[in-house]
Every structure is written in C-alpha cells, then in structure tokens.
Phi, psi and omega in degrees: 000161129330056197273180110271150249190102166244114159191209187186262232266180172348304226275009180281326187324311214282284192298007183249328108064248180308292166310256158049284166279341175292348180087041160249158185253125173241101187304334196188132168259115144295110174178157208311163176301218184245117178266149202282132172208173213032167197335292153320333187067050195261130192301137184225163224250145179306155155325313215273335217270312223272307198278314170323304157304308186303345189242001195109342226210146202255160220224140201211091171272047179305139159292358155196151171260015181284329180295193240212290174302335192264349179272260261269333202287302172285349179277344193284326187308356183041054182318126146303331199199127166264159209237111172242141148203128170052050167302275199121358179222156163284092202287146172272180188271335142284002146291327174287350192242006207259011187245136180328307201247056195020234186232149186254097188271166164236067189251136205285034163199181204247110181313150347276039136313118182059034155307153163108187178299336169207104181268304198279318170309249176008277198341301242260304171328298178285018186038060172294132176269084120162132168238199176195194165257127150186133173337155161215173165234124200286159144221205168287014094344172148248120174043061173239001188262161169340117169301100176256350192202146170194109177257128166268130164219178207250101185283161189265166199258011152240016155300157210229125155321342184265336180282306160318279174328293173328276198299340161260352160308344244236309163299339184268320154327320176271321174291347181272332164310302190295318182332291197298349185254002183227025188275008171271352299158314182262137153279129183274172170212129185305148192261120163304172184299298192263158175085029186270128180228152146218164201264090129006088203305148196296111168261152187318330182298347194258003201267016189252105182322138114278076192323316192288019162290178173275160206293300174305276190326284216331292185334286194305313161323273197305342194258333189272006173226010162279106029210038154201155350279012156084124163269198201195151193214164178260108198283095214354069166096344164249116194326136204210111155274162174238136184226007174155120174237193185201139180292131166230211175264111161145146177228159172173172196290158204303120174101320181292138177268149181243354143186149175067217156248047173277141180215139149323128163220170166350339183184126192034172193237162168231168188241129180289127169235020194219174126194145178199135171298153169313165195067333195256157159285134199299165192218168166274164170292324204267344180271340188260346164306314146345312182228011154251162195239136181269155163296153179283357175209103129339118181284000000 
C-alpha cells in the first residue's frame, strides 16, 4: 500500500520498520520537529525523522497541521493509508479523511482503557495484569475509534515501563503488518461505553516515593516511571531514582531501612533492585550501596 507514515519517539521505530519491510511504499514520514538536547542544546532530529533519513525516505516536521496548506500538502501525497503511532500532534479531521482508507493508530493498551498519552506508564502504576496492542481507526475523538486488531500480554510483576514500552513496540509492529495485509478483511469494532480510563501524561510531580503508600503502589510507581522520568527519594539530602523494586516480606515504620535496600512502607515493604545517583549511570542495588551508606530512614 501507500502510505504515510506518522510518528516521533522510539516506540515508532519498530513499526516504520516493520511496513517498511512488508513491501510498503511509504511516500512520506510525518514527526514532530527536532528539539534542542544535550548539553548544547543543539536541535536534535526525533527517533522516527533519524531513522526515516537513514532509509531514504522523505520526513516532513510541521509544527501543526491546522492551516489550510498543511492539509492540502498532505492530502496531495495521495495515501491509500495513514500509519500514526505516538505522533504527538493532534490530525483535524481533513488529514484524517484525506488517505483513501483513512487513518490507522497504533495505541500501547487494550481500548477503551488507557486513552491518552501515557498508556504504558498508566498500566503499570495502576498495577494492571495485562496490557496490549490495537489497531484503531482513527476518528475525531481521542483514542475513541473502532478497534481492527488487538494482541494481549501480561505485565510481569517486576516490570519497568521501559521494559514494557519494548515489548509492546515490537507488538505493535507486528500487528500493523497483519493489519495492512488483511484490511479489507477486518471488521472494526466499537470500544464499549464502559471501562473508559485515560493515562494522563506523567507529571514530574508523581515522581516522588511515598512511603507511607502501600508496599505494591510504592513498587508500581517506581517500575511505572522507569526510567524516566524515574521516581525518587532523598538520600541525606540527595535526590536518589529508583528504577526497579520487587513487594518483598517485612514491616517496620514507612521509610525505615530494614536491611540492604529494603525499605518499610506503609503496609508491607519493598526491595530497591535499580537505582542510580545523580550524574551516574543506573546500578543494581548491591553495587550503588557500595558507595552509598543508607540512613535508618529514608524521606
């Protein structure tokens, strides 16, 4: 088929790829402009536009699709199908209707669960056994269309969102290949009414351990904001992430360390298996313990 091809960080990669490798012609990449990072602060080009040039192929970053010119530019490309995952812009509804068989998302969770922006973070916080993949047919809503594919998995109960985030990359690559190869074929099917959640984008503000949570929140916080933007506790004064715990055995008052890095909360304790200081590179707990000495309590 014909595509256009919309996205912007990692988890896009997969699937522009995956078509890609299907023997599709994909006339144009869509994704957000190049944003300034690292230490220069030098503008630097998104995952999907570095890989997208690395194949050939040519990339198109508008800052909005709302004028009258940025629609007709895309409607000219004559799509048969737009491909979106993890855009990052909001398409009006003459971009979404401007590809023959309209537009195709690729959203990290199993609909209507988790709309919104941080579907794999959300899952995880909220301690979900099991997430997904699915196809949607895009419409004017957020994350409100008709379902054409949908693959389940199972999150582990020491999983990290960055872990999670892969594996659902990986899936979702694969589910947009059968898509594009069976679409005339799939029946969409309406996201029922009930059991509508939306994943909120993450603010920096949840990223701070509460002991006095229960032993499983504390866990799902730290494995649902690994690793980034990592939650976190203060160490005699130093910002410390945590980056991968595990629910163990042990009480003792909320913050108190009880050995190694186990530490007491609120209702059961959890044991830090990630962690990394400022400046450093993340460590296993038994190696950033070396050179940190922990305190009998933790804020």
């Amino acid at each position: 088929m014909k595509l256009v091809f919309m996205g912007t960080p990692d988890f896009s990669v997969a699937a522009l790829d995956a078509v890609t490798e299907a023997g599709h012609e994909v006339v144009c990449v869509y994704c957000q402009p190049p944003r300034p990072a690292g230490r220069g602060k030098k503008d630097r080009p998104s995952p999907v536009q570095a890989r997208a040039e690395a194949l050939g192929l040519p990339v198109r970053h508008p800052a909005s699709l709302k004028g009258e010119a940025a629609q007709a530019e895309f409607a000219a490309l004559g799509a048969d199908l737009g491909v979106v995952v993890a855009y990052g812009l909001i398409l009006p509804v003459a971009v979404l209707e401007a590809p023959r068989f309209g537009c195709l998302n690729i959203h990290a969770s199993l609909l209507p669960r988790w709309r919104g922006a941080a579907p794999i973070q959300r899952a995880i916080m909220a301690g979900d056994a099991e997430t997904g993949v699915g196809i949607m047919q895009m419409e004017a809503g957020l994350d409100t269309g008709p379902v054409l594919l949908e693959g389940r998995v199972p999150i582990g109960v020491e999983e990290t969102s960055g872990a999670l985030h892969d594996r659902l990359a990986a899936l979702g690559a694969q589910l947009i290949v059968r898509a594009l190869d069976q679409l005339e074929d799939l029946e969409p099917v309406p996201q029922p009414e009930e059991g509508v959640t939306y994943a909120a984008k993450i603010d920096k503000a949840e990223a701070r351990v509460d002991w006095d949570r229960p032993a499983e929140e504390v866990s799902q916080l730290i494995r649902g904001l690994a690793p980034f933007p990592g939650a976190w506790c203060e160490i005699d004064g130093e910002r410390v992430k945590l980056l991968g715990a595990r629910v163990v055995n042990g009480s003792g008052e909320p913050g108190e360390v009880l050995s190694g890095f186990k530490v007491a909360c609120g209702e059961g304790a959890v044991e830090i298996t990630t962690a990394q200081r400022a400046g450093r590179h993340a460590m296993a707990a038994g190696e950033i313990l070396k050179g940190l000495a922990l305190p009998e309590r933790l804020d």
